[in-house]
C-alpha positions as CSV (number, residue, x, y, z in Angstrom):
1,X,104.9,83.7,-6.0
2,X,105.4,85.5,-2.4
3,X,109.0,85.1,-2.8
4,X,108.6,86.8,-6.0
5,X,106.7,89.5,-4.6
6,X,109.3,90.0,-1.5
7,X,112.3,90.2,-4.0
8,X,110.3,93.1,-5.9
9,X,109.7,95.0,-2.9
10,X,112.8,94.6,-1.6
11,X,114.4,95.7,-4.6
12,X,111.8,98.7,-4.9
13,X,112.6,99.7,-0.9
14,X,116.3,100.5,-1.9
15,X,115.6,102.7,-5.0
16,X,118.2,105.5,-4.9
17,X,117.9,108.1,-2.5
18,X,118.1,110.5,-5.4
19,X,115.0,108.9,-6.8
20,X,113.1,109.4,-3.6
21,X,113.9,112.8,-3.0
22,X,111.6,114.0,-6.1
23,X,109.0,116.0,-5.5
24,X,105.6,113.4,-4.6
25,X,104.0,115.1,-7.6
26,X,107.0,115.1,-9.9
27,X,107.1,111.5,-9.0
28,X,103.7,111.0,-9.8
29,X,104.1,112.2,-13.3
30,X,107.7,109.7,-14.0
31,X,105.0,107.1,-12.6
32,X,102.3,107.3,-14.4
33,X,104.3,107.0,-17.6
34,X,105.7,103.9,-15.9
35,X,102.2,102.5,-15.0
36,X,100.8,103.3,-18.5
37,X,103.2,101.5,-20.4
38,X,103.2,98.4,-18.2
39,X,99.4,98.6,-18.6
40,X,99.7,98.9,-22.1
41,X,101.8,95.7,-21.9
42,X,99.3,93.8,-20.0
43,X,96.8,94.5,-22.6
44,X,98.7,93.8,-25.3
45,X,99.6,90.4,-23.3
46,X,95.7,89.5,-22.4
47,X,94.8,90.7,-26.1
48,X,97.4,88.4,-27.5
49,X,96.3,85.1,-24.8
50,X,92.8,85.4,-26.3
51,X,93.6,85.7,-29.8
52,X,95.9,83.3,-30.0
53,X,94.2,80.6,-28.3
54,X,90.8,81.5,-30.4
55,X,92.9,80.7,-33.6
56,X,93.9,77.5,-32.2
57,X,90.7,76.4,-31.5
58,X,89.9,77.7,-35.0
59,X,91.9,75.5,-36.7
60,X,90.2,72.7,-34.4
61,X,87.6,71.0,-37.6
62,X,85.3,68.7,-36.5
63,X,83.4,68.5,-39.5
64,X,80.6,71.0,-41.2
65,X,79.1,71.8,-37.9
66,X,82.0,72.4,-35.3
67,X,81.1,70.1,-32.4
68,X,84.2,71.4,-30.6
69,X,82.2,74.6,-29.0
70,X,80.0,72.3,-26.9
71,X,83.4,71.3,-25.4
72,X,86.4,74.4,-25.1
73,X,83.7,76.3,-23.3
74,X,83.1,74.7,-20.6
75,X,87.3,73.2,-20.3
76,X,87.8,77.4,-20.2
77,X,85.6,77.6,-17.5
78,X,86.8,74.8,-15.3
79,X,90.1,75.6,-15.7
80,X,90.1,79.4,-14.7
81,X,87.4,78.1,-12.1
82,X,90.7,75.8,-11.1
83,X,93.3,78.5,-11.0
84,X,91.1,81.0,-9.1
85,X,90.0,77.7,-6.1
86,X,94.1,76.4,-6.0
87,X,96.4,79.0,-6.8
88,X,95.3,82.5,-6.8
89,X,92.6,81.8,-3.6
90,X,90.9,84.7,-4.2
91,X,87.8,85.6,-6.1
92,X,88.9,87.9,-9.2
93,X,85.2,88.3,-10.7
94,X,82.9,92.0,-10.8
95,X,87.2,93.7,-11.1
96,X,85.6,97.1,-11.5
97,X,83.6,96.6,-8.2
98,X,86.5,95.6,-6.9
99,X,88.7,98.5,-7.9
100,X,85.6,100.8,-5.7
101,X,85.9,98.6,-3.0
102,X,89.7,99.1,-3.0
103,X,89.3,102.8,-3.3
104,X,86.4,103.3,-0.5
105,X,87.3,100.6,1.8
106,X,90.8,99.5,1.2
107,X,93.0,102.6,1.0
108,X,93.3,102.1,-2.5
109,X,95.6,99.1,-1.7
110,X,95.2,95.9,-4.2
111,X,96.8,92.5,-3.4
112,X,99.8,92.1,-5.8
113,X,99.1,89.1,-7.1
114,X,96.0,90.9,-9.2
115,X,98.3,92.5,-11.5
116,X,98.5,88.8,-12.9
117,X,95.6,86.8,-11.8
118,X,92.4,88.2,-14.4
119,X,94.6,88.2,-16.9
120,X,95.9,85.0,-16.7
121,X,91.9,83.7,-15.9
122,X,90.0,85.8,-18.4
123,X,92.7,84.9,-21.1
124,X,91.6,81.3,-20.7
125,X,87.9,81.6,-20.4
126,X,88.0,83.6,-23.4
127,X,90.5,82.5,-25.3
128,X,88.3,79.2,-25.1
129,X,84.9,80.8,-26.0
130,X,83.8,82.0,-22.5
131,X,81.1,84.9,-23.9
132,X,82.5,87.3,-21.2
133,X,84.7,90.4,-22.6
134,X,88.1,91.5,-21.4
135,X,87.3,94.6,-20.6
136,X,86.7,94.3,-16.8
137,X,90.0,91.8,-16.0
138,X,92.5,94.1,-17.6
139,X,90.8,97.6,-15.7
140,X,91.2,95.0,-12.0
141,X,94.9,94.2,-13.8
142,X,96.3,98.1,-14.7
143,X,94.2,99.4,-11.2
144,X,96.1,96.6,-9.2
145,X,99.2,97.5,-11.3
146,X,99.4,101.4,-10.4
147,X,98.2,100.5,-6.7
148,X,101.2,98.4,-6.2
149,X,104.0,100.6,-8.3
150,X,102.5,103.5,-5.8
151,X,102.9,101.6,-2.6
152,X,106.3,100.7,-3.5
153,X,107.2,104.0,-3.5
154,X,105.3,104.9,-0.4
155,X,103.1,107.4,-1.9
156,X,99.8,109.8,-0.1
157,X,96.0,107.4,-0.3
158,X,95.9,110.7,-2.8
159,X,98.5,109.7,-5.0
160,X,98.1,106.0,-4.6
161,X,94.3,106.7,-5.5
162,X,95.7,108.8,-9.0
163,X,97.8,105.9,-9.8
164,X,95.1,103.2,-9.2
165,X,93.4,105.4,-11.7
166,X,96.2,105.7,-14.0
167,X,96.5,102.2,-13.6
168,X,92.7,101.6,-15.3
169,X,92.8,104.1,-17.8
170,X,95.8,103.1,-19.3
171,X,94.6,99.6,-19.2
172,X,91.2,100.8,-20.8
173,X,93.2,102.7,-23.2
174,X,95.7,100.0,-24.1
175,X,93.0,97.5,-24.8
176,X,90.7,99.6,-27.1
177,X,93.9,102.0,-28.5
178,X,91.8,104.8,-27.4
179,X,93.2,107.1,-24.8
180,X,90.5,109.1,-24.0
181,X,88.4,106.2,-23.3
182,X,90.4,105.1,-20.8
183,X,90.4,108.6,-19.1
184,X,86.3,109.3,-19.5
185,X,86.5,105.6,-18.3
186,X,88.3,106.8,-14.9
187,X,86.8,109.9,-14.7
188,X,83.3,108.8,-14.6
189,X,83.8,105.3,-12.7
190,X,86.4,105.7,-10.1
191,X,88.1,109.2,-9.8
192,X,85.5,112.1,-7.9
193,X,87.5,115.1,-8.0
194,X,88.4,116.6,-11.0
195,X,91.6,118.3,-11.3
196,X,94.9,118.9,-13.1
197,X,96.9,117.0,-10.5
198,X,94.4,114.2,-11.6
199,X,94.0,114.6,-15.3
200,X,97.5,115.5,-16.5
201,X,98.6,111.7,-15.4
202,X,95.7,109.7,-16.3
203,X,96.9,111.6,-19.4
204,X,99.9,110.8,-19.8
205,X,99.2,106.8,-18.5
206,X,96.7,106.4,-20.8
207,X,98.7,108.0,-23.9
208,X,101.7,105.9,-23.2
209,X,99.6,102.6,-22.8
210,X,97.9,103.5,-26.3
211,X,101.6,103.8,-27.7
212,X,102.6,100.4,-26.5
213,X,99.8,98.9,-27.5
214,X,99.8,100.7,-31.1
215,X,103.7,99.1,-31.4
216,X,102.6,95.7,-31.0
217,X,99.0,95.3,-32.0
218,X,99.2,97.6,-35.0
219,X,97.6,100.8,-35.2
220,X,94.0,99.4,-37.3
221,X,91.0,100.3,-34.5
222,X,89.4,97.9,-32.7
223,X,86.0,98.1,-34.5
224,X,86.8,99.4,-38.0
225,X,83.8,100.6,-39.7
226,X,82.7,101.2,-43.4
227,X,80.0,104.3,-42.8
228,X,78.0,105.7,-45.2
229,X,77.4,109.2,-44.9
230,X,74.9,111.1,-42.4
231,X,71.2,111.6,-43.8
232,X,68.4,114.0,-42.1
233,X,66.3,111.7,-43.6
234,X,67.7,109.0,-40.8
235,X,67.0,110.5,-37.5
236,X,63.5,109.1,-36.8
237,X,64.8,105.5,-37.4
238,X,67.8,106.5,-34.6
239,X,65.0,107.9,-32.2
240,X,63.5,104.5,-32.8
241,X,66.7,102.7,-32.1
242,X,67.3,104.8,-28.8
243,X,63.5,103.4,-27.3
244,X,64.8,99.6,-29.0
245,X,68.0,99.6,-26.9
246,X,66.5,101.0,-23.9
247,X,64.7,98.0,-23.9
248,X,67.3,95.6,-24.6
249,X,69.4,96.9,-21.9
250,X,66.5,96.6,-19.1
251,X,66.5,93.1,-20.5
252,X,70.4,92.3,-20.3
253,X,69.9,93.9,-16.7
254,X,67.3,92.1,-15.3
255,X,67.8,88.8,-16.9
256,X,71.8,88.7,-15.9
257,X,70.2,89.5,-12.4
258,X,68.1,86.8,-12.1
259,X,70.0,84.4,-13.5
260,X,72.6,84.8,-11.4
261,X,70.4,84.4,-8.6
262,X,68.8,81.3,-9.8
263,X,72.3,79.5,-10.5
264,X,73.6,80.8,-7.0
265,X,70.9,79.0,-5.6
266,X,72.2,75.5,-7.2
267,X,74.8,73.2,-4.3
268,X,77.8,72.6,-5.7
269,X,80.3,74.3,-7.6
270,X,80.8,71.7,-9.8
271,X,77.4,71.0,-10.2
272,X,76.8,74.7,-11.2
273,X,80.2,74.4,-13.4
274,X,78.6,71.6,-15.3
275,X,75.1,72.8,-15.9
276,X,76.6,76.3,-17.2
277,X,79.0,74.8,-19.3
278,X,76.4,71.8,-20.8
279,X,74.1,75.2,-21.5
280,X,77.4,77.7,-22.7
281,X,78.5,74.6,-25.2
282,X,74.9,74.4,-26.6
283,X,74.1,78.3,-27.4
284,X,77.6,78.6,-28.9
285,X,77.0,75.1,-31.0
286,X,73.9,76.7,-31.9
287,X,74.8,80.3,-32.6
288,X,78.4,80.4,-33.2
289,X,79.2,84.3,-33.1
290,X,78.2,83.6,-29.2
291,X,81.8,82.6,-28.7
292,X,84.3,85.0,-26.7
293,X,84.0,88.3,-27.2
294,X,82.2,88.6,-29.9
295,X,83.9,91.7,-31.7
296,X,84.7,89.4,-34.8
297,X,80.9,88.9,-35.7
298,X,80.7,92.7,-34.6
299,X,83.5,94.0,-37.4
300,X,81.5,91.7,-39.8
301,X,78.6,93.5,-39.9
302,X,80.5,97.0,-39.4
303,X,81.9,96.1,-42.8
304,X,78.2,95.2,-44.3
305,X,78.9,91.6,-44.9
306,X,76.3,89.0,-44.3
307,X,78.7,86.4,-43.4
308,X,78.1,86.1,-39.3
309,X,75.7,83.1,-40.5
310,X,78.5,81.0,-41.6
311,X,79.0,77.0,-42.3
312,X,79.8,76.2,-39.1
313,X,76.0,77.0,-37.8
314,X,73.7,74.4,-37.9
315,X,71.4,76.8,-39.2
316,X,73.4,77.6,-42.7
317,X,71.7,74.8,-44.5
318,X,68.9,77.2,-44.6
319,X,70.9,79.2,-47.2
320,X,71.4,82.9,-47.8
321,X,67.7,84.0,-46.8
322,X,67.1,87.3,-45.3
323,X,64.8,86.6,-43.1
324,X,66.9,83.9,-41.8
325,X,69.6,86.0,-41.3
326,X,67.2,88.2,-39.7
327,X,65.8,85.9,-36.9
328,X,69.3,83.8,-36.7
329,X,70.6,87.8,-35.0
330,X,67.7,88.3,-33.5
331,X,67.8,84.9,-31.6
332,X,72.0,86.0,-30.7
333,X,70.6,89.2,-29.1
334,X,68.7,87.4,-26.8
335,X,70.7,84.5,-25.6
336,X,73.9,86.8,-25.5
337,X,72.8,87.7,-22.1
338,X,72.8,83.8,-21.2
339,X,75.5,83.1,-22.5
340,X,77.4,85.9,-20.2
341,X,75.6,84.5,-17.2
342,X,76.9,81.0,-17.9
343,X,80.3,81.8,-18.2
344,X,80.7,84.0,-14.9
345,X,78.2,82.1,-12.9
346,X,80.3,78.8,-14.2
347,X,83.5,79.7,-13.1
348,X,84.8,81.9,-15.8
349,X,86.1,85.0,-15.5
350,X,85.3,88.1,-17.5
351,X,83.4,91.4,-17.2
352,X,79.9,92.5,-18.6
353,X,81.1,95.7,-20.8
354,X,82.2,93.8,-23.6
355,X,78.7,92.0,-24.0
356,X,76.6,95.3,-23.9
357,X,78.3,96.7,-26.9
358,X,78.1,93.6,-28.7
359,X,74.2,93.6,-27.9
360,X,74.0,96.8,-28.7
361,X,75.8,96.5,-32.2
362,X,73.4,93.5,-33.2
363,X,70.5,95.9,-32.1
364,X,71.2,97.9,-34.7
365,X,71.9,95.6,-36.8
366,X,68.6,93.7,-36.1
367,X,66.5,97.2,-36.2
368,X,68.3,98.4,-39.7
369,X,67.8,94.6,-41.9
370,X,63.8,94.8,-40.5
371,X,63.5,98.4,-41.7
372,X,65.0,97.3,-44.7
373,X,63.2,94.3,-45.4
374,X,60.2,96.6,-44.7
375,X,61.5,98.9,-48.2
376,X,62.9,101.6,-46.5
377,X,66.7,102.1,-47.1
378,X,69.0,102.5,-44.1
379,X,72.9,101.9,-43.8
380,X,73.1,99.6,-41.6
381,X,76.6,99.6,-40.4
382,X,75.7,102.9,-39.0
383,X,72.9,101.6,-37.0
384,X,75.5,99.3,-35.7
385,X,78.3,101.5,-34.7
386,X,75.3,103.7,-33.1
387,X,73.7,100.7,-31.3
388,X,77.0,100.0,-29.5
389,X,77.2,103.2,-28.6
C-alpha cells in the first residue's frame, strides 16, 4: 500500500505545468468536481459492500427463527476489529471527530490510506449486521479523499480545508442522493466561515457526487415515504412527539455514554470483542430489524406496512396483534442504543447518525400506533418521517 501511495504522488507531482499554472481558485473549482465524483463513487462503493453482503446473509436459512444473527455479527466485528489491529494500524472510529481534529490540529492533512480504510471496515461490520450506520465512515472517507487530492496539488490550509469539506459533503450527498444535505452537513459541522469561495464548491462537489451516485444506485430516495396529507387537527400530537424524542435522545446520549465507559473498563480486546458480540447476536436474534442499518425496517413503516414483525422473530408466533406489534417497537427503540454500543465498543466500525434517525423514525412510529390504539386517528408514516427528523 505505501508503494501504491508513492506511485500516486509521484504521478500527481509531474501534472503538466499548464495544469499548475491555473489560478489556486480556478483550480479549486476543476477540483472539487473531481473530489465530488470520486466521493460519489465511494458511496456508491460502501452502499453496494453493505447491500450486497446483507442479501447474502439473507439468503443464509437456518430455519423459522434465523439462528445465523447470533453469529455474522459478531464475525463482522472481529474481522474489521482484525483489519483495523494488522493492516490499516490506525484507529478509524468517531471519523467525523476525526475530520475536526484534522482541521484544528492537523492542517487539514488526512493519512491516505483513510480514503480506503472506513469503507472497507464499516462495509464489513455492516454488511454483517453490525447496528452502526454508514454515515460517519464515508464523511472520514470523501474528507480524507479531498485532503489528499488538495495536497497533491500543493494547495493554501485554506484551500486544502474547502476541499476536505468538499470531500464530506459530497460523500454526505452521495450516500443519501441529497446534495444539500451534504452541504448543510459541512456547513454546520466542519466549515466556520461562510462564503462564496466556500459554497460554490461544496456546491458543485456535492452536486456531482449526487449524479454519480443517481447513475448507479438509481434515482428512488433513500427513505421513500407514502404521506397522507397535513391536518391542523395534528399539531398537538407533533408537539407531543417533539417532548417524546427529546427524551429518547437524552436516553441514546447518556446510555451510549455510559456504556461505553463500562465496556472500556473490561481487559482485553478480545474479551470485550466477545462479550459485545455474544450480547449484538442476542438482540439481533431477538429483534431482527436491529441488524445493520436499519433503513429497511424504517421504509417499511414509511410505507404503512406492519410487516417489521416478520417470521424470522421469535416473537411472530404471537400473531398479527397490535399491541404486540406495539411493545415488539417499543422494545427496538430501547435496545437500538445497545446494540450501537456493542458494535463500536466490539470492534466494529460505524458512526452514530444512522442510529438516531432510525430511533427517531420508530418514535414516531411507537407514539402514532399508541395514539391510535387509544381511537384517535393519526397517519402514522408521517409521525415517522417527522420523528427522524
Amino acid at each position: 500500500m505505501g508503494k501504491i501511495k508513492s506511485e500516486i504522488f509521484r504521478i500527481l507531482r509531474h501534472v503538466p505545468v499548464s495544469v499548475r499554472r491555473i489560478p489556486e481558485k480556478r483550480l479549486l473549482i476543476i477540483l472539487a468536481l473531481v473530489v465530488g465524483v470520486l466521493c460519489g463513487l465511494a458511496a456508491v462503493v460502501l452502499k453496494l459492500m453493505v447491500d450486497n453482503l446483507a442479501h447474502f446473509v439473507s439468503g443464509i436459512s437456518t430455519g423459522k427463527w434465523n439462528f445465523i444473527y447470533l453469529v455474522l455479527p459478531g464475525v463482522g466485528m472481529l474481522v474489521s476489529l482484525l483489519i483495523v489491529k494488522y493492516v490499516i494500524k490506525r484507529d478509524v472510529g468517531h471519523g467525523v471527530t476525526k475530520v475536526l481534529l484534522a482541521v484544528s490540529k492537523n492542517e487539514s492533512k488526512i493519512e491516505p490510506r483513510q480514503t480506503w480504510a472506513s469503507l472497507l471496515t464499516s462495509s464489513v461490520t455492516i454488511g454483517l449486521g453490525g447496528s452502526v450506520g454508514a454515515e460517519a465512515p464515508i464523511v472520514y472517507t470523501g474528507a480524507a479523499i479531498g485532503s489528499n487530492v488538495a495536497r497533491a496539488m500543493n494547495l493554501s490550509y485554506k484551500n486544502m480545508t474547502i476541499l476536505l469539506g468538499c470531500g464530506a459533503a459530497g460523500a454526505v450527498a452521495g450516500i443519501f442522493k441529497a446534495p444539500l444535505a451534504g452541504v448543510l452537513f459541512t456547513l454546520e459541522i466542519l466549515l466556520f466561515n461562510i462564503s462564496m469561495t466556500s459554497i460554490l464548491p461544496l456546491l458543485l462537489s456535492s452536486v456531482s457526487a449526487t449524479v454519480v451516485s443517481y447513475i448507479f444506485l438509481g434515482q428512488e430516495p433513500l427513505f421513500p415515504a407514502n404521506l397522507i396529507p397535513f391536518s391542523m387537527g395534528n399539531i398537538p400530537f407533533y408537539v407531543v412527539l417533539g417532548f417524546f424524542c427529546g427524551a429518547v435522545s437524552l436516553y441514546f446520549t447518556r446510555t451510549t455514554l455510559s456504556l461505553e465507559d463500562k465496556i472500556k473498563n473490561i481487559s482485553g480486546q478480545y474479551k470485550r470483542w466477545a462479550l459485545c458480540a455474544l450480547g449484538l447476536g442476542l438482540l439481533i436474534f431477538l429483534f431482527p430489524p436491529l441488524y445493520g442499518e436499519g433503513y429497511s425496517s424504517i421504509n417499511l413503516l414509511l410505507s404503512g406496512s406492519d410487516s417489521i414483525l416478520d417470521e424470522t422473530s421469535v416473537f411472530s408466533y404471537l400473531g398479527p396483534n397490535p399491541w404486540v406489534l406495539l411493545v415488539f417497537v417499543t422494545c427496538i427503540l430501547f435496545f437500538k442504543v445497545f446494540a450501537m454500543t456493542f458494535t463500536n465498543a466490539g470492534g466494529g466500525v460505524g458512526g452514530t447518525f444512522g442510529p438516531t434517525l432510525f430511533i427517531g423514525g420508530i418514535a414516531g412510529f411507537v407514539m402514532a400506533r399508541f395514539a391510535n390504539l387509544l381511537g384517535f386517528s393519526v397517519p402514522e408514516p408521517n409521525f415517522v418521517l417527522v420523528g427522524m427528523a
